[in-house]
C-alpha positions in Angstrom: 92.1 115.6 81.3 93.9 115.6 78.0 96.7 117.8 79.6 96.9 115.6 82.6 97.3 113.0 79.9 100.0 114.2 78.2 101.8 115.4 80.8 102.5 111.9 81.8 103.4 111.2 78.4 106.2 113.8 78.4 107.0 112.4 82.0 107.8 108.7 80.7 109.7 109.7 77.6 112.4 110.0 80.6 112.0 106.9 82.3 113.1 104.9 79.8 110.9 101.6 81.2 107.4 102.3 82.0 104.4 100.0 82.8 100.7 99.1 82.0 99.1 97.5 84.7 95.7 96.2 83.7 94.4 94.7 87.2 91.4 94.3 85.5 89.9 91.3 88.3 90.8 92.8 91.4 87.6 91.4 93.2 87.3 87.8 94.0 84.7 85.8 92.6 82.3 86.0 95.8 81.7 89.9 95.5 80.7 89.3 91.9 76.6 89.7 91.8 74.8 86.7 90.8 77.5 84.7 92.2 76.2 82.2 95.0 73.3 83.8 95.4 74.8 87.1 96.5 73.2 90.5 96.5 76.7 92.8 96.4 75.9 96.1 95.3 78.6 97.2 92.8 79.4 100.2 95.3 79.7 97.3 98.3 81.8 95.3 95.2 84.4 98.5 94.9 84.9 99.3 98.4 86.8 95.9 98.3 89.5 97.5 95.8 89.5 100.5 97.4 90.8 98.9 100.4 93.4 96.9 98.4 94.9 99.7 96.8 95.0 101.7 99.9 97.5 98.9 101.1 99.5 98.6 97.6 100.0 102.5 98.0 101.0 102.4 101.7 103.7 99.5 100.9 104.7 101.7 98.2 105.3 104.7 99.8 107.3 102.4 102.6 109.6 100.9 99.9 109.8 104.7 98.1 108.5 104.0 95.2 106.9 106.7 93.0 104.4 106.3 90.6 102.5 108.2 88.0 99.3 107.4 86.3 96.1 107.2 85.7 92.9 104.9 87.0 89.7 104.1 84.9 86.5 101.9 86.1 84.2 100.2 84.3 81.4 97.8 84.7 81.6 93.8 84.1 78.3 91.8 83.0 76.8 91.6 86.4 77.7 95.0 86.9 81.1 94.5 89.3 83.9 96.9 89.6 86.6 96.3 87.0 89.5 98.1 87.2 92.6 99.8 84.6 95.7 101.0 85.4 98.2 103.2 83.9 101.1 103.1 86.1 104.7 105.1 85.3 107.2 104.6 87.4 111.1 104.0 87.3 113.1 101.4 85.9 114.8 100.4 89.4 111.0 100.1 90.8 109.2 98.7 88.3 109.6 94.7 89.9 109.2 96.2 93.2 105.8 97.4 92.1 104.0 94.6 90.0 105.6 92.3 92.9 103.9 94.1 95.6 100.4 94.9 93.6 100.3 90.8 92.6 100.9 90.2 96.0 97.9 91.8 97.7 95.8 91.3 95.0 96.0 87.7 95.8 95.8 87.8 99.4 92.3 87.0 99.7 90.8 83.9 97.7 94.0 84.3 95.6 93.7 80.5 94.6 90.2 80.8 93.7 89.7 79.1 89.6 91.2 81.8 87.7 92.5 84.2 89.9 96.3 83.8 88.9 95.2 84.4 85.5 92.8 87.4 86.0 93.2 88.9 89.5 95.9 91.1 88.3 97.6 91.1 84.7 100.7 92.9 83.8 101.2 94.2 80.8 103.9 96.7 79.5 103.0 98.9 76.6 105.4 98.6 73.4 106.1 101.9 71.9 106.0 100.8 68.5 102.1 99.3 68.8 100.7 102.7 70.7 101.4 105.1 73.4 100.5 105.1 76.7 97.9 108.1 76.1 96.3 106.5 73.4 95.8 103.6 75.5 94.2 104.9 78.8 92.2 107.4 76.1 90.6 104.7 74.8 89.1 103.7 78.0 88.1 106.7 79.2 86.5 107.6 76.0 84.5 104.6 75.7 83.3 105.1 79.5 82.4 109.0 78.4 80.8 109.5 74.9 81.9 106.4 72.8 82.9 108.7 70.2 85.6 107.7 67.5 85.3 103.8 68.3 83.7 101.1 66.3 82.5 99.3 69.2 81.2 99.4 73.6 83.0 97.4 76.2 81.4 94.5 75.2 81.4 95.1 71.4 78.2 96.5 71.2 77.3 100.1 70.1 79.9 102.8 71.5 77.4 105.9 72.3 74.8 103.4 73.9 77.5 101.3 76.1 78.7 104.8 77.2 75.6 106.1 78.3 74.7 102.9 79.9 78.8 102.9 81.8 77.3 106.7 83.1 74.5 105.6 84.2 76.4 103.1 86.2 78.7 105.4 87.6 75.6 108.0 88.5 73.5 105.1 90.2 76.5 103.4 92.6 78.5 106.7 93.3 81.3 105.3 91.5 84.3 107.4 90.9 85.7 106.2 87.1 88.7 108.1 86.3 91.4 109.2 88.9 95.0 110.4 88.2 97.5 108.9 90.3 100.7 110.3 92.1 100.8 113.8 89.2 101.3 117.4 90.6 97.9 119.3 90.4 97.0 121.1 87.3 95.8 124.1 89.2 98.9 126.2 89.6 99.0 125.3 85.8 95.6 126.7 85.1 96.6 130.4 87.1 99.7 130.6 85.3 98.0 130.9 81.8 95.4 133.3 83.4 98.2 136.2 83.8 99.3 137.5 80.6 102.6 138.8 82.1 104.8 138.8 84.9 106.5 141.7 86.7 109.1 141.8 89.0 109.3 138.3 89.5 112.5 136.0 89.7 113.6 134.1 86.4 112.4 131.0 87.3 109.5 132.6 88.2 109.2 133.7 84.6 110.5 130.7 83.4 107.8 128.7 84.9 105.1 131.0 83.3 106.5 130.7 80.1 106.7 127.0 80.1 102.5 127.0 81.3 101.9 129.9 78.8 103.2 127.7 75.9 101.4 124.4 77.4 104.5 122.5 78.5 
């Protein structure tokens, strides 16, 4: 996970404009538990983002815009879905993204209290405050182990928050952290297996190197 990390650090230091896209209320108010009598499940609650970002990505792939990234999910209060995004993705796409992910994430109750506000928030990350691994490590470690932060998702103790977030995720089937749109790490993973090539092509070798020395 670290090296998937970082290689989409190394991967935006060339894009010059990059994105943080915290759609952190994705689910209207009505699949919240608790809400109007309601008995959601949170796995019933997250089915409903699947199905929203299913749509985002195929209008994406329509307009050609590539992404890179990384998902994390949490729990709310009453236990509901709640969703970060770390999204990379090039200058000349970036509006065509946040316009199209705003867009269906208000298609459905989108002028419900609040849901201009919350449904989906946009922020972009300011190198000078943080980088984007540092930011999306955050969440993930506070949804793991807990372990070098002073307090839980909801400011209470870190290693008890996490284990409780597990818990959550065991219990509803709920996948929490998903890279997005990066090449797969296994080819990677071979290439530092073999402690030599022979009698391969230069970029071959080139490409073994690059693994060998964790590029």
């Amino acid at each position: 996970m670290n090296h998937e990390l970082k290689s989409l650090q190394n991967y935006q230091a060339e894009l010059v404009e990059f994105g943080y896209s915290d759609s952190a209320e994705l689910i209207p108010i009505l699949l919240h538990r608790g809400q109007f009598w309601l008995t959601t499940t949170p796995a019933e609650a997250q089915d409903y983002p699947n199905d929203i970002w299913k749509l985002m990505r195929a209008k994406l792939q329509r307009e050609e815009v590539r992404f890179y990234g990384f998902q994390v999910v949490e729990p709310q209060h009453d236990g509901t879905p709640h969703w970060h995004l770390l999204l990379f993705v090039e200058p000349a796409h970036y509006d065509t993204l946040i316009i199209t992910m705003r867009d269906y994430a208000l298609r459905e109750d989108g002028d419900e209290t609040g849901a201009e506000q919350h449904r989906f928030t946009e922020v972009k990350i300011d190198p000078n405050k943080g980088s984007a691994t540092g930011n999306i490590a955050k969440y993930i470690s506070k949804n793991i182990d807990g372990d070098h932060l002073d307090a839980g998702i909801y400011g209470e103790d870190p290693k008890c928050a996490a284990a409780r977030v597990d818990a959550w995720a065991a219990c509803w089937s709920i996948r929490q952290f998903q890279q997005l749109g990066g090449c797969s790490v296994t080819v990677w993973r071979e290439l530092r297996r073999l402690k030599a090539m022979m009698a391969e092509s230069q970029l071959v070798q080139d490409i073994h190197d690059a693994a060998d020395k964790g590029n």
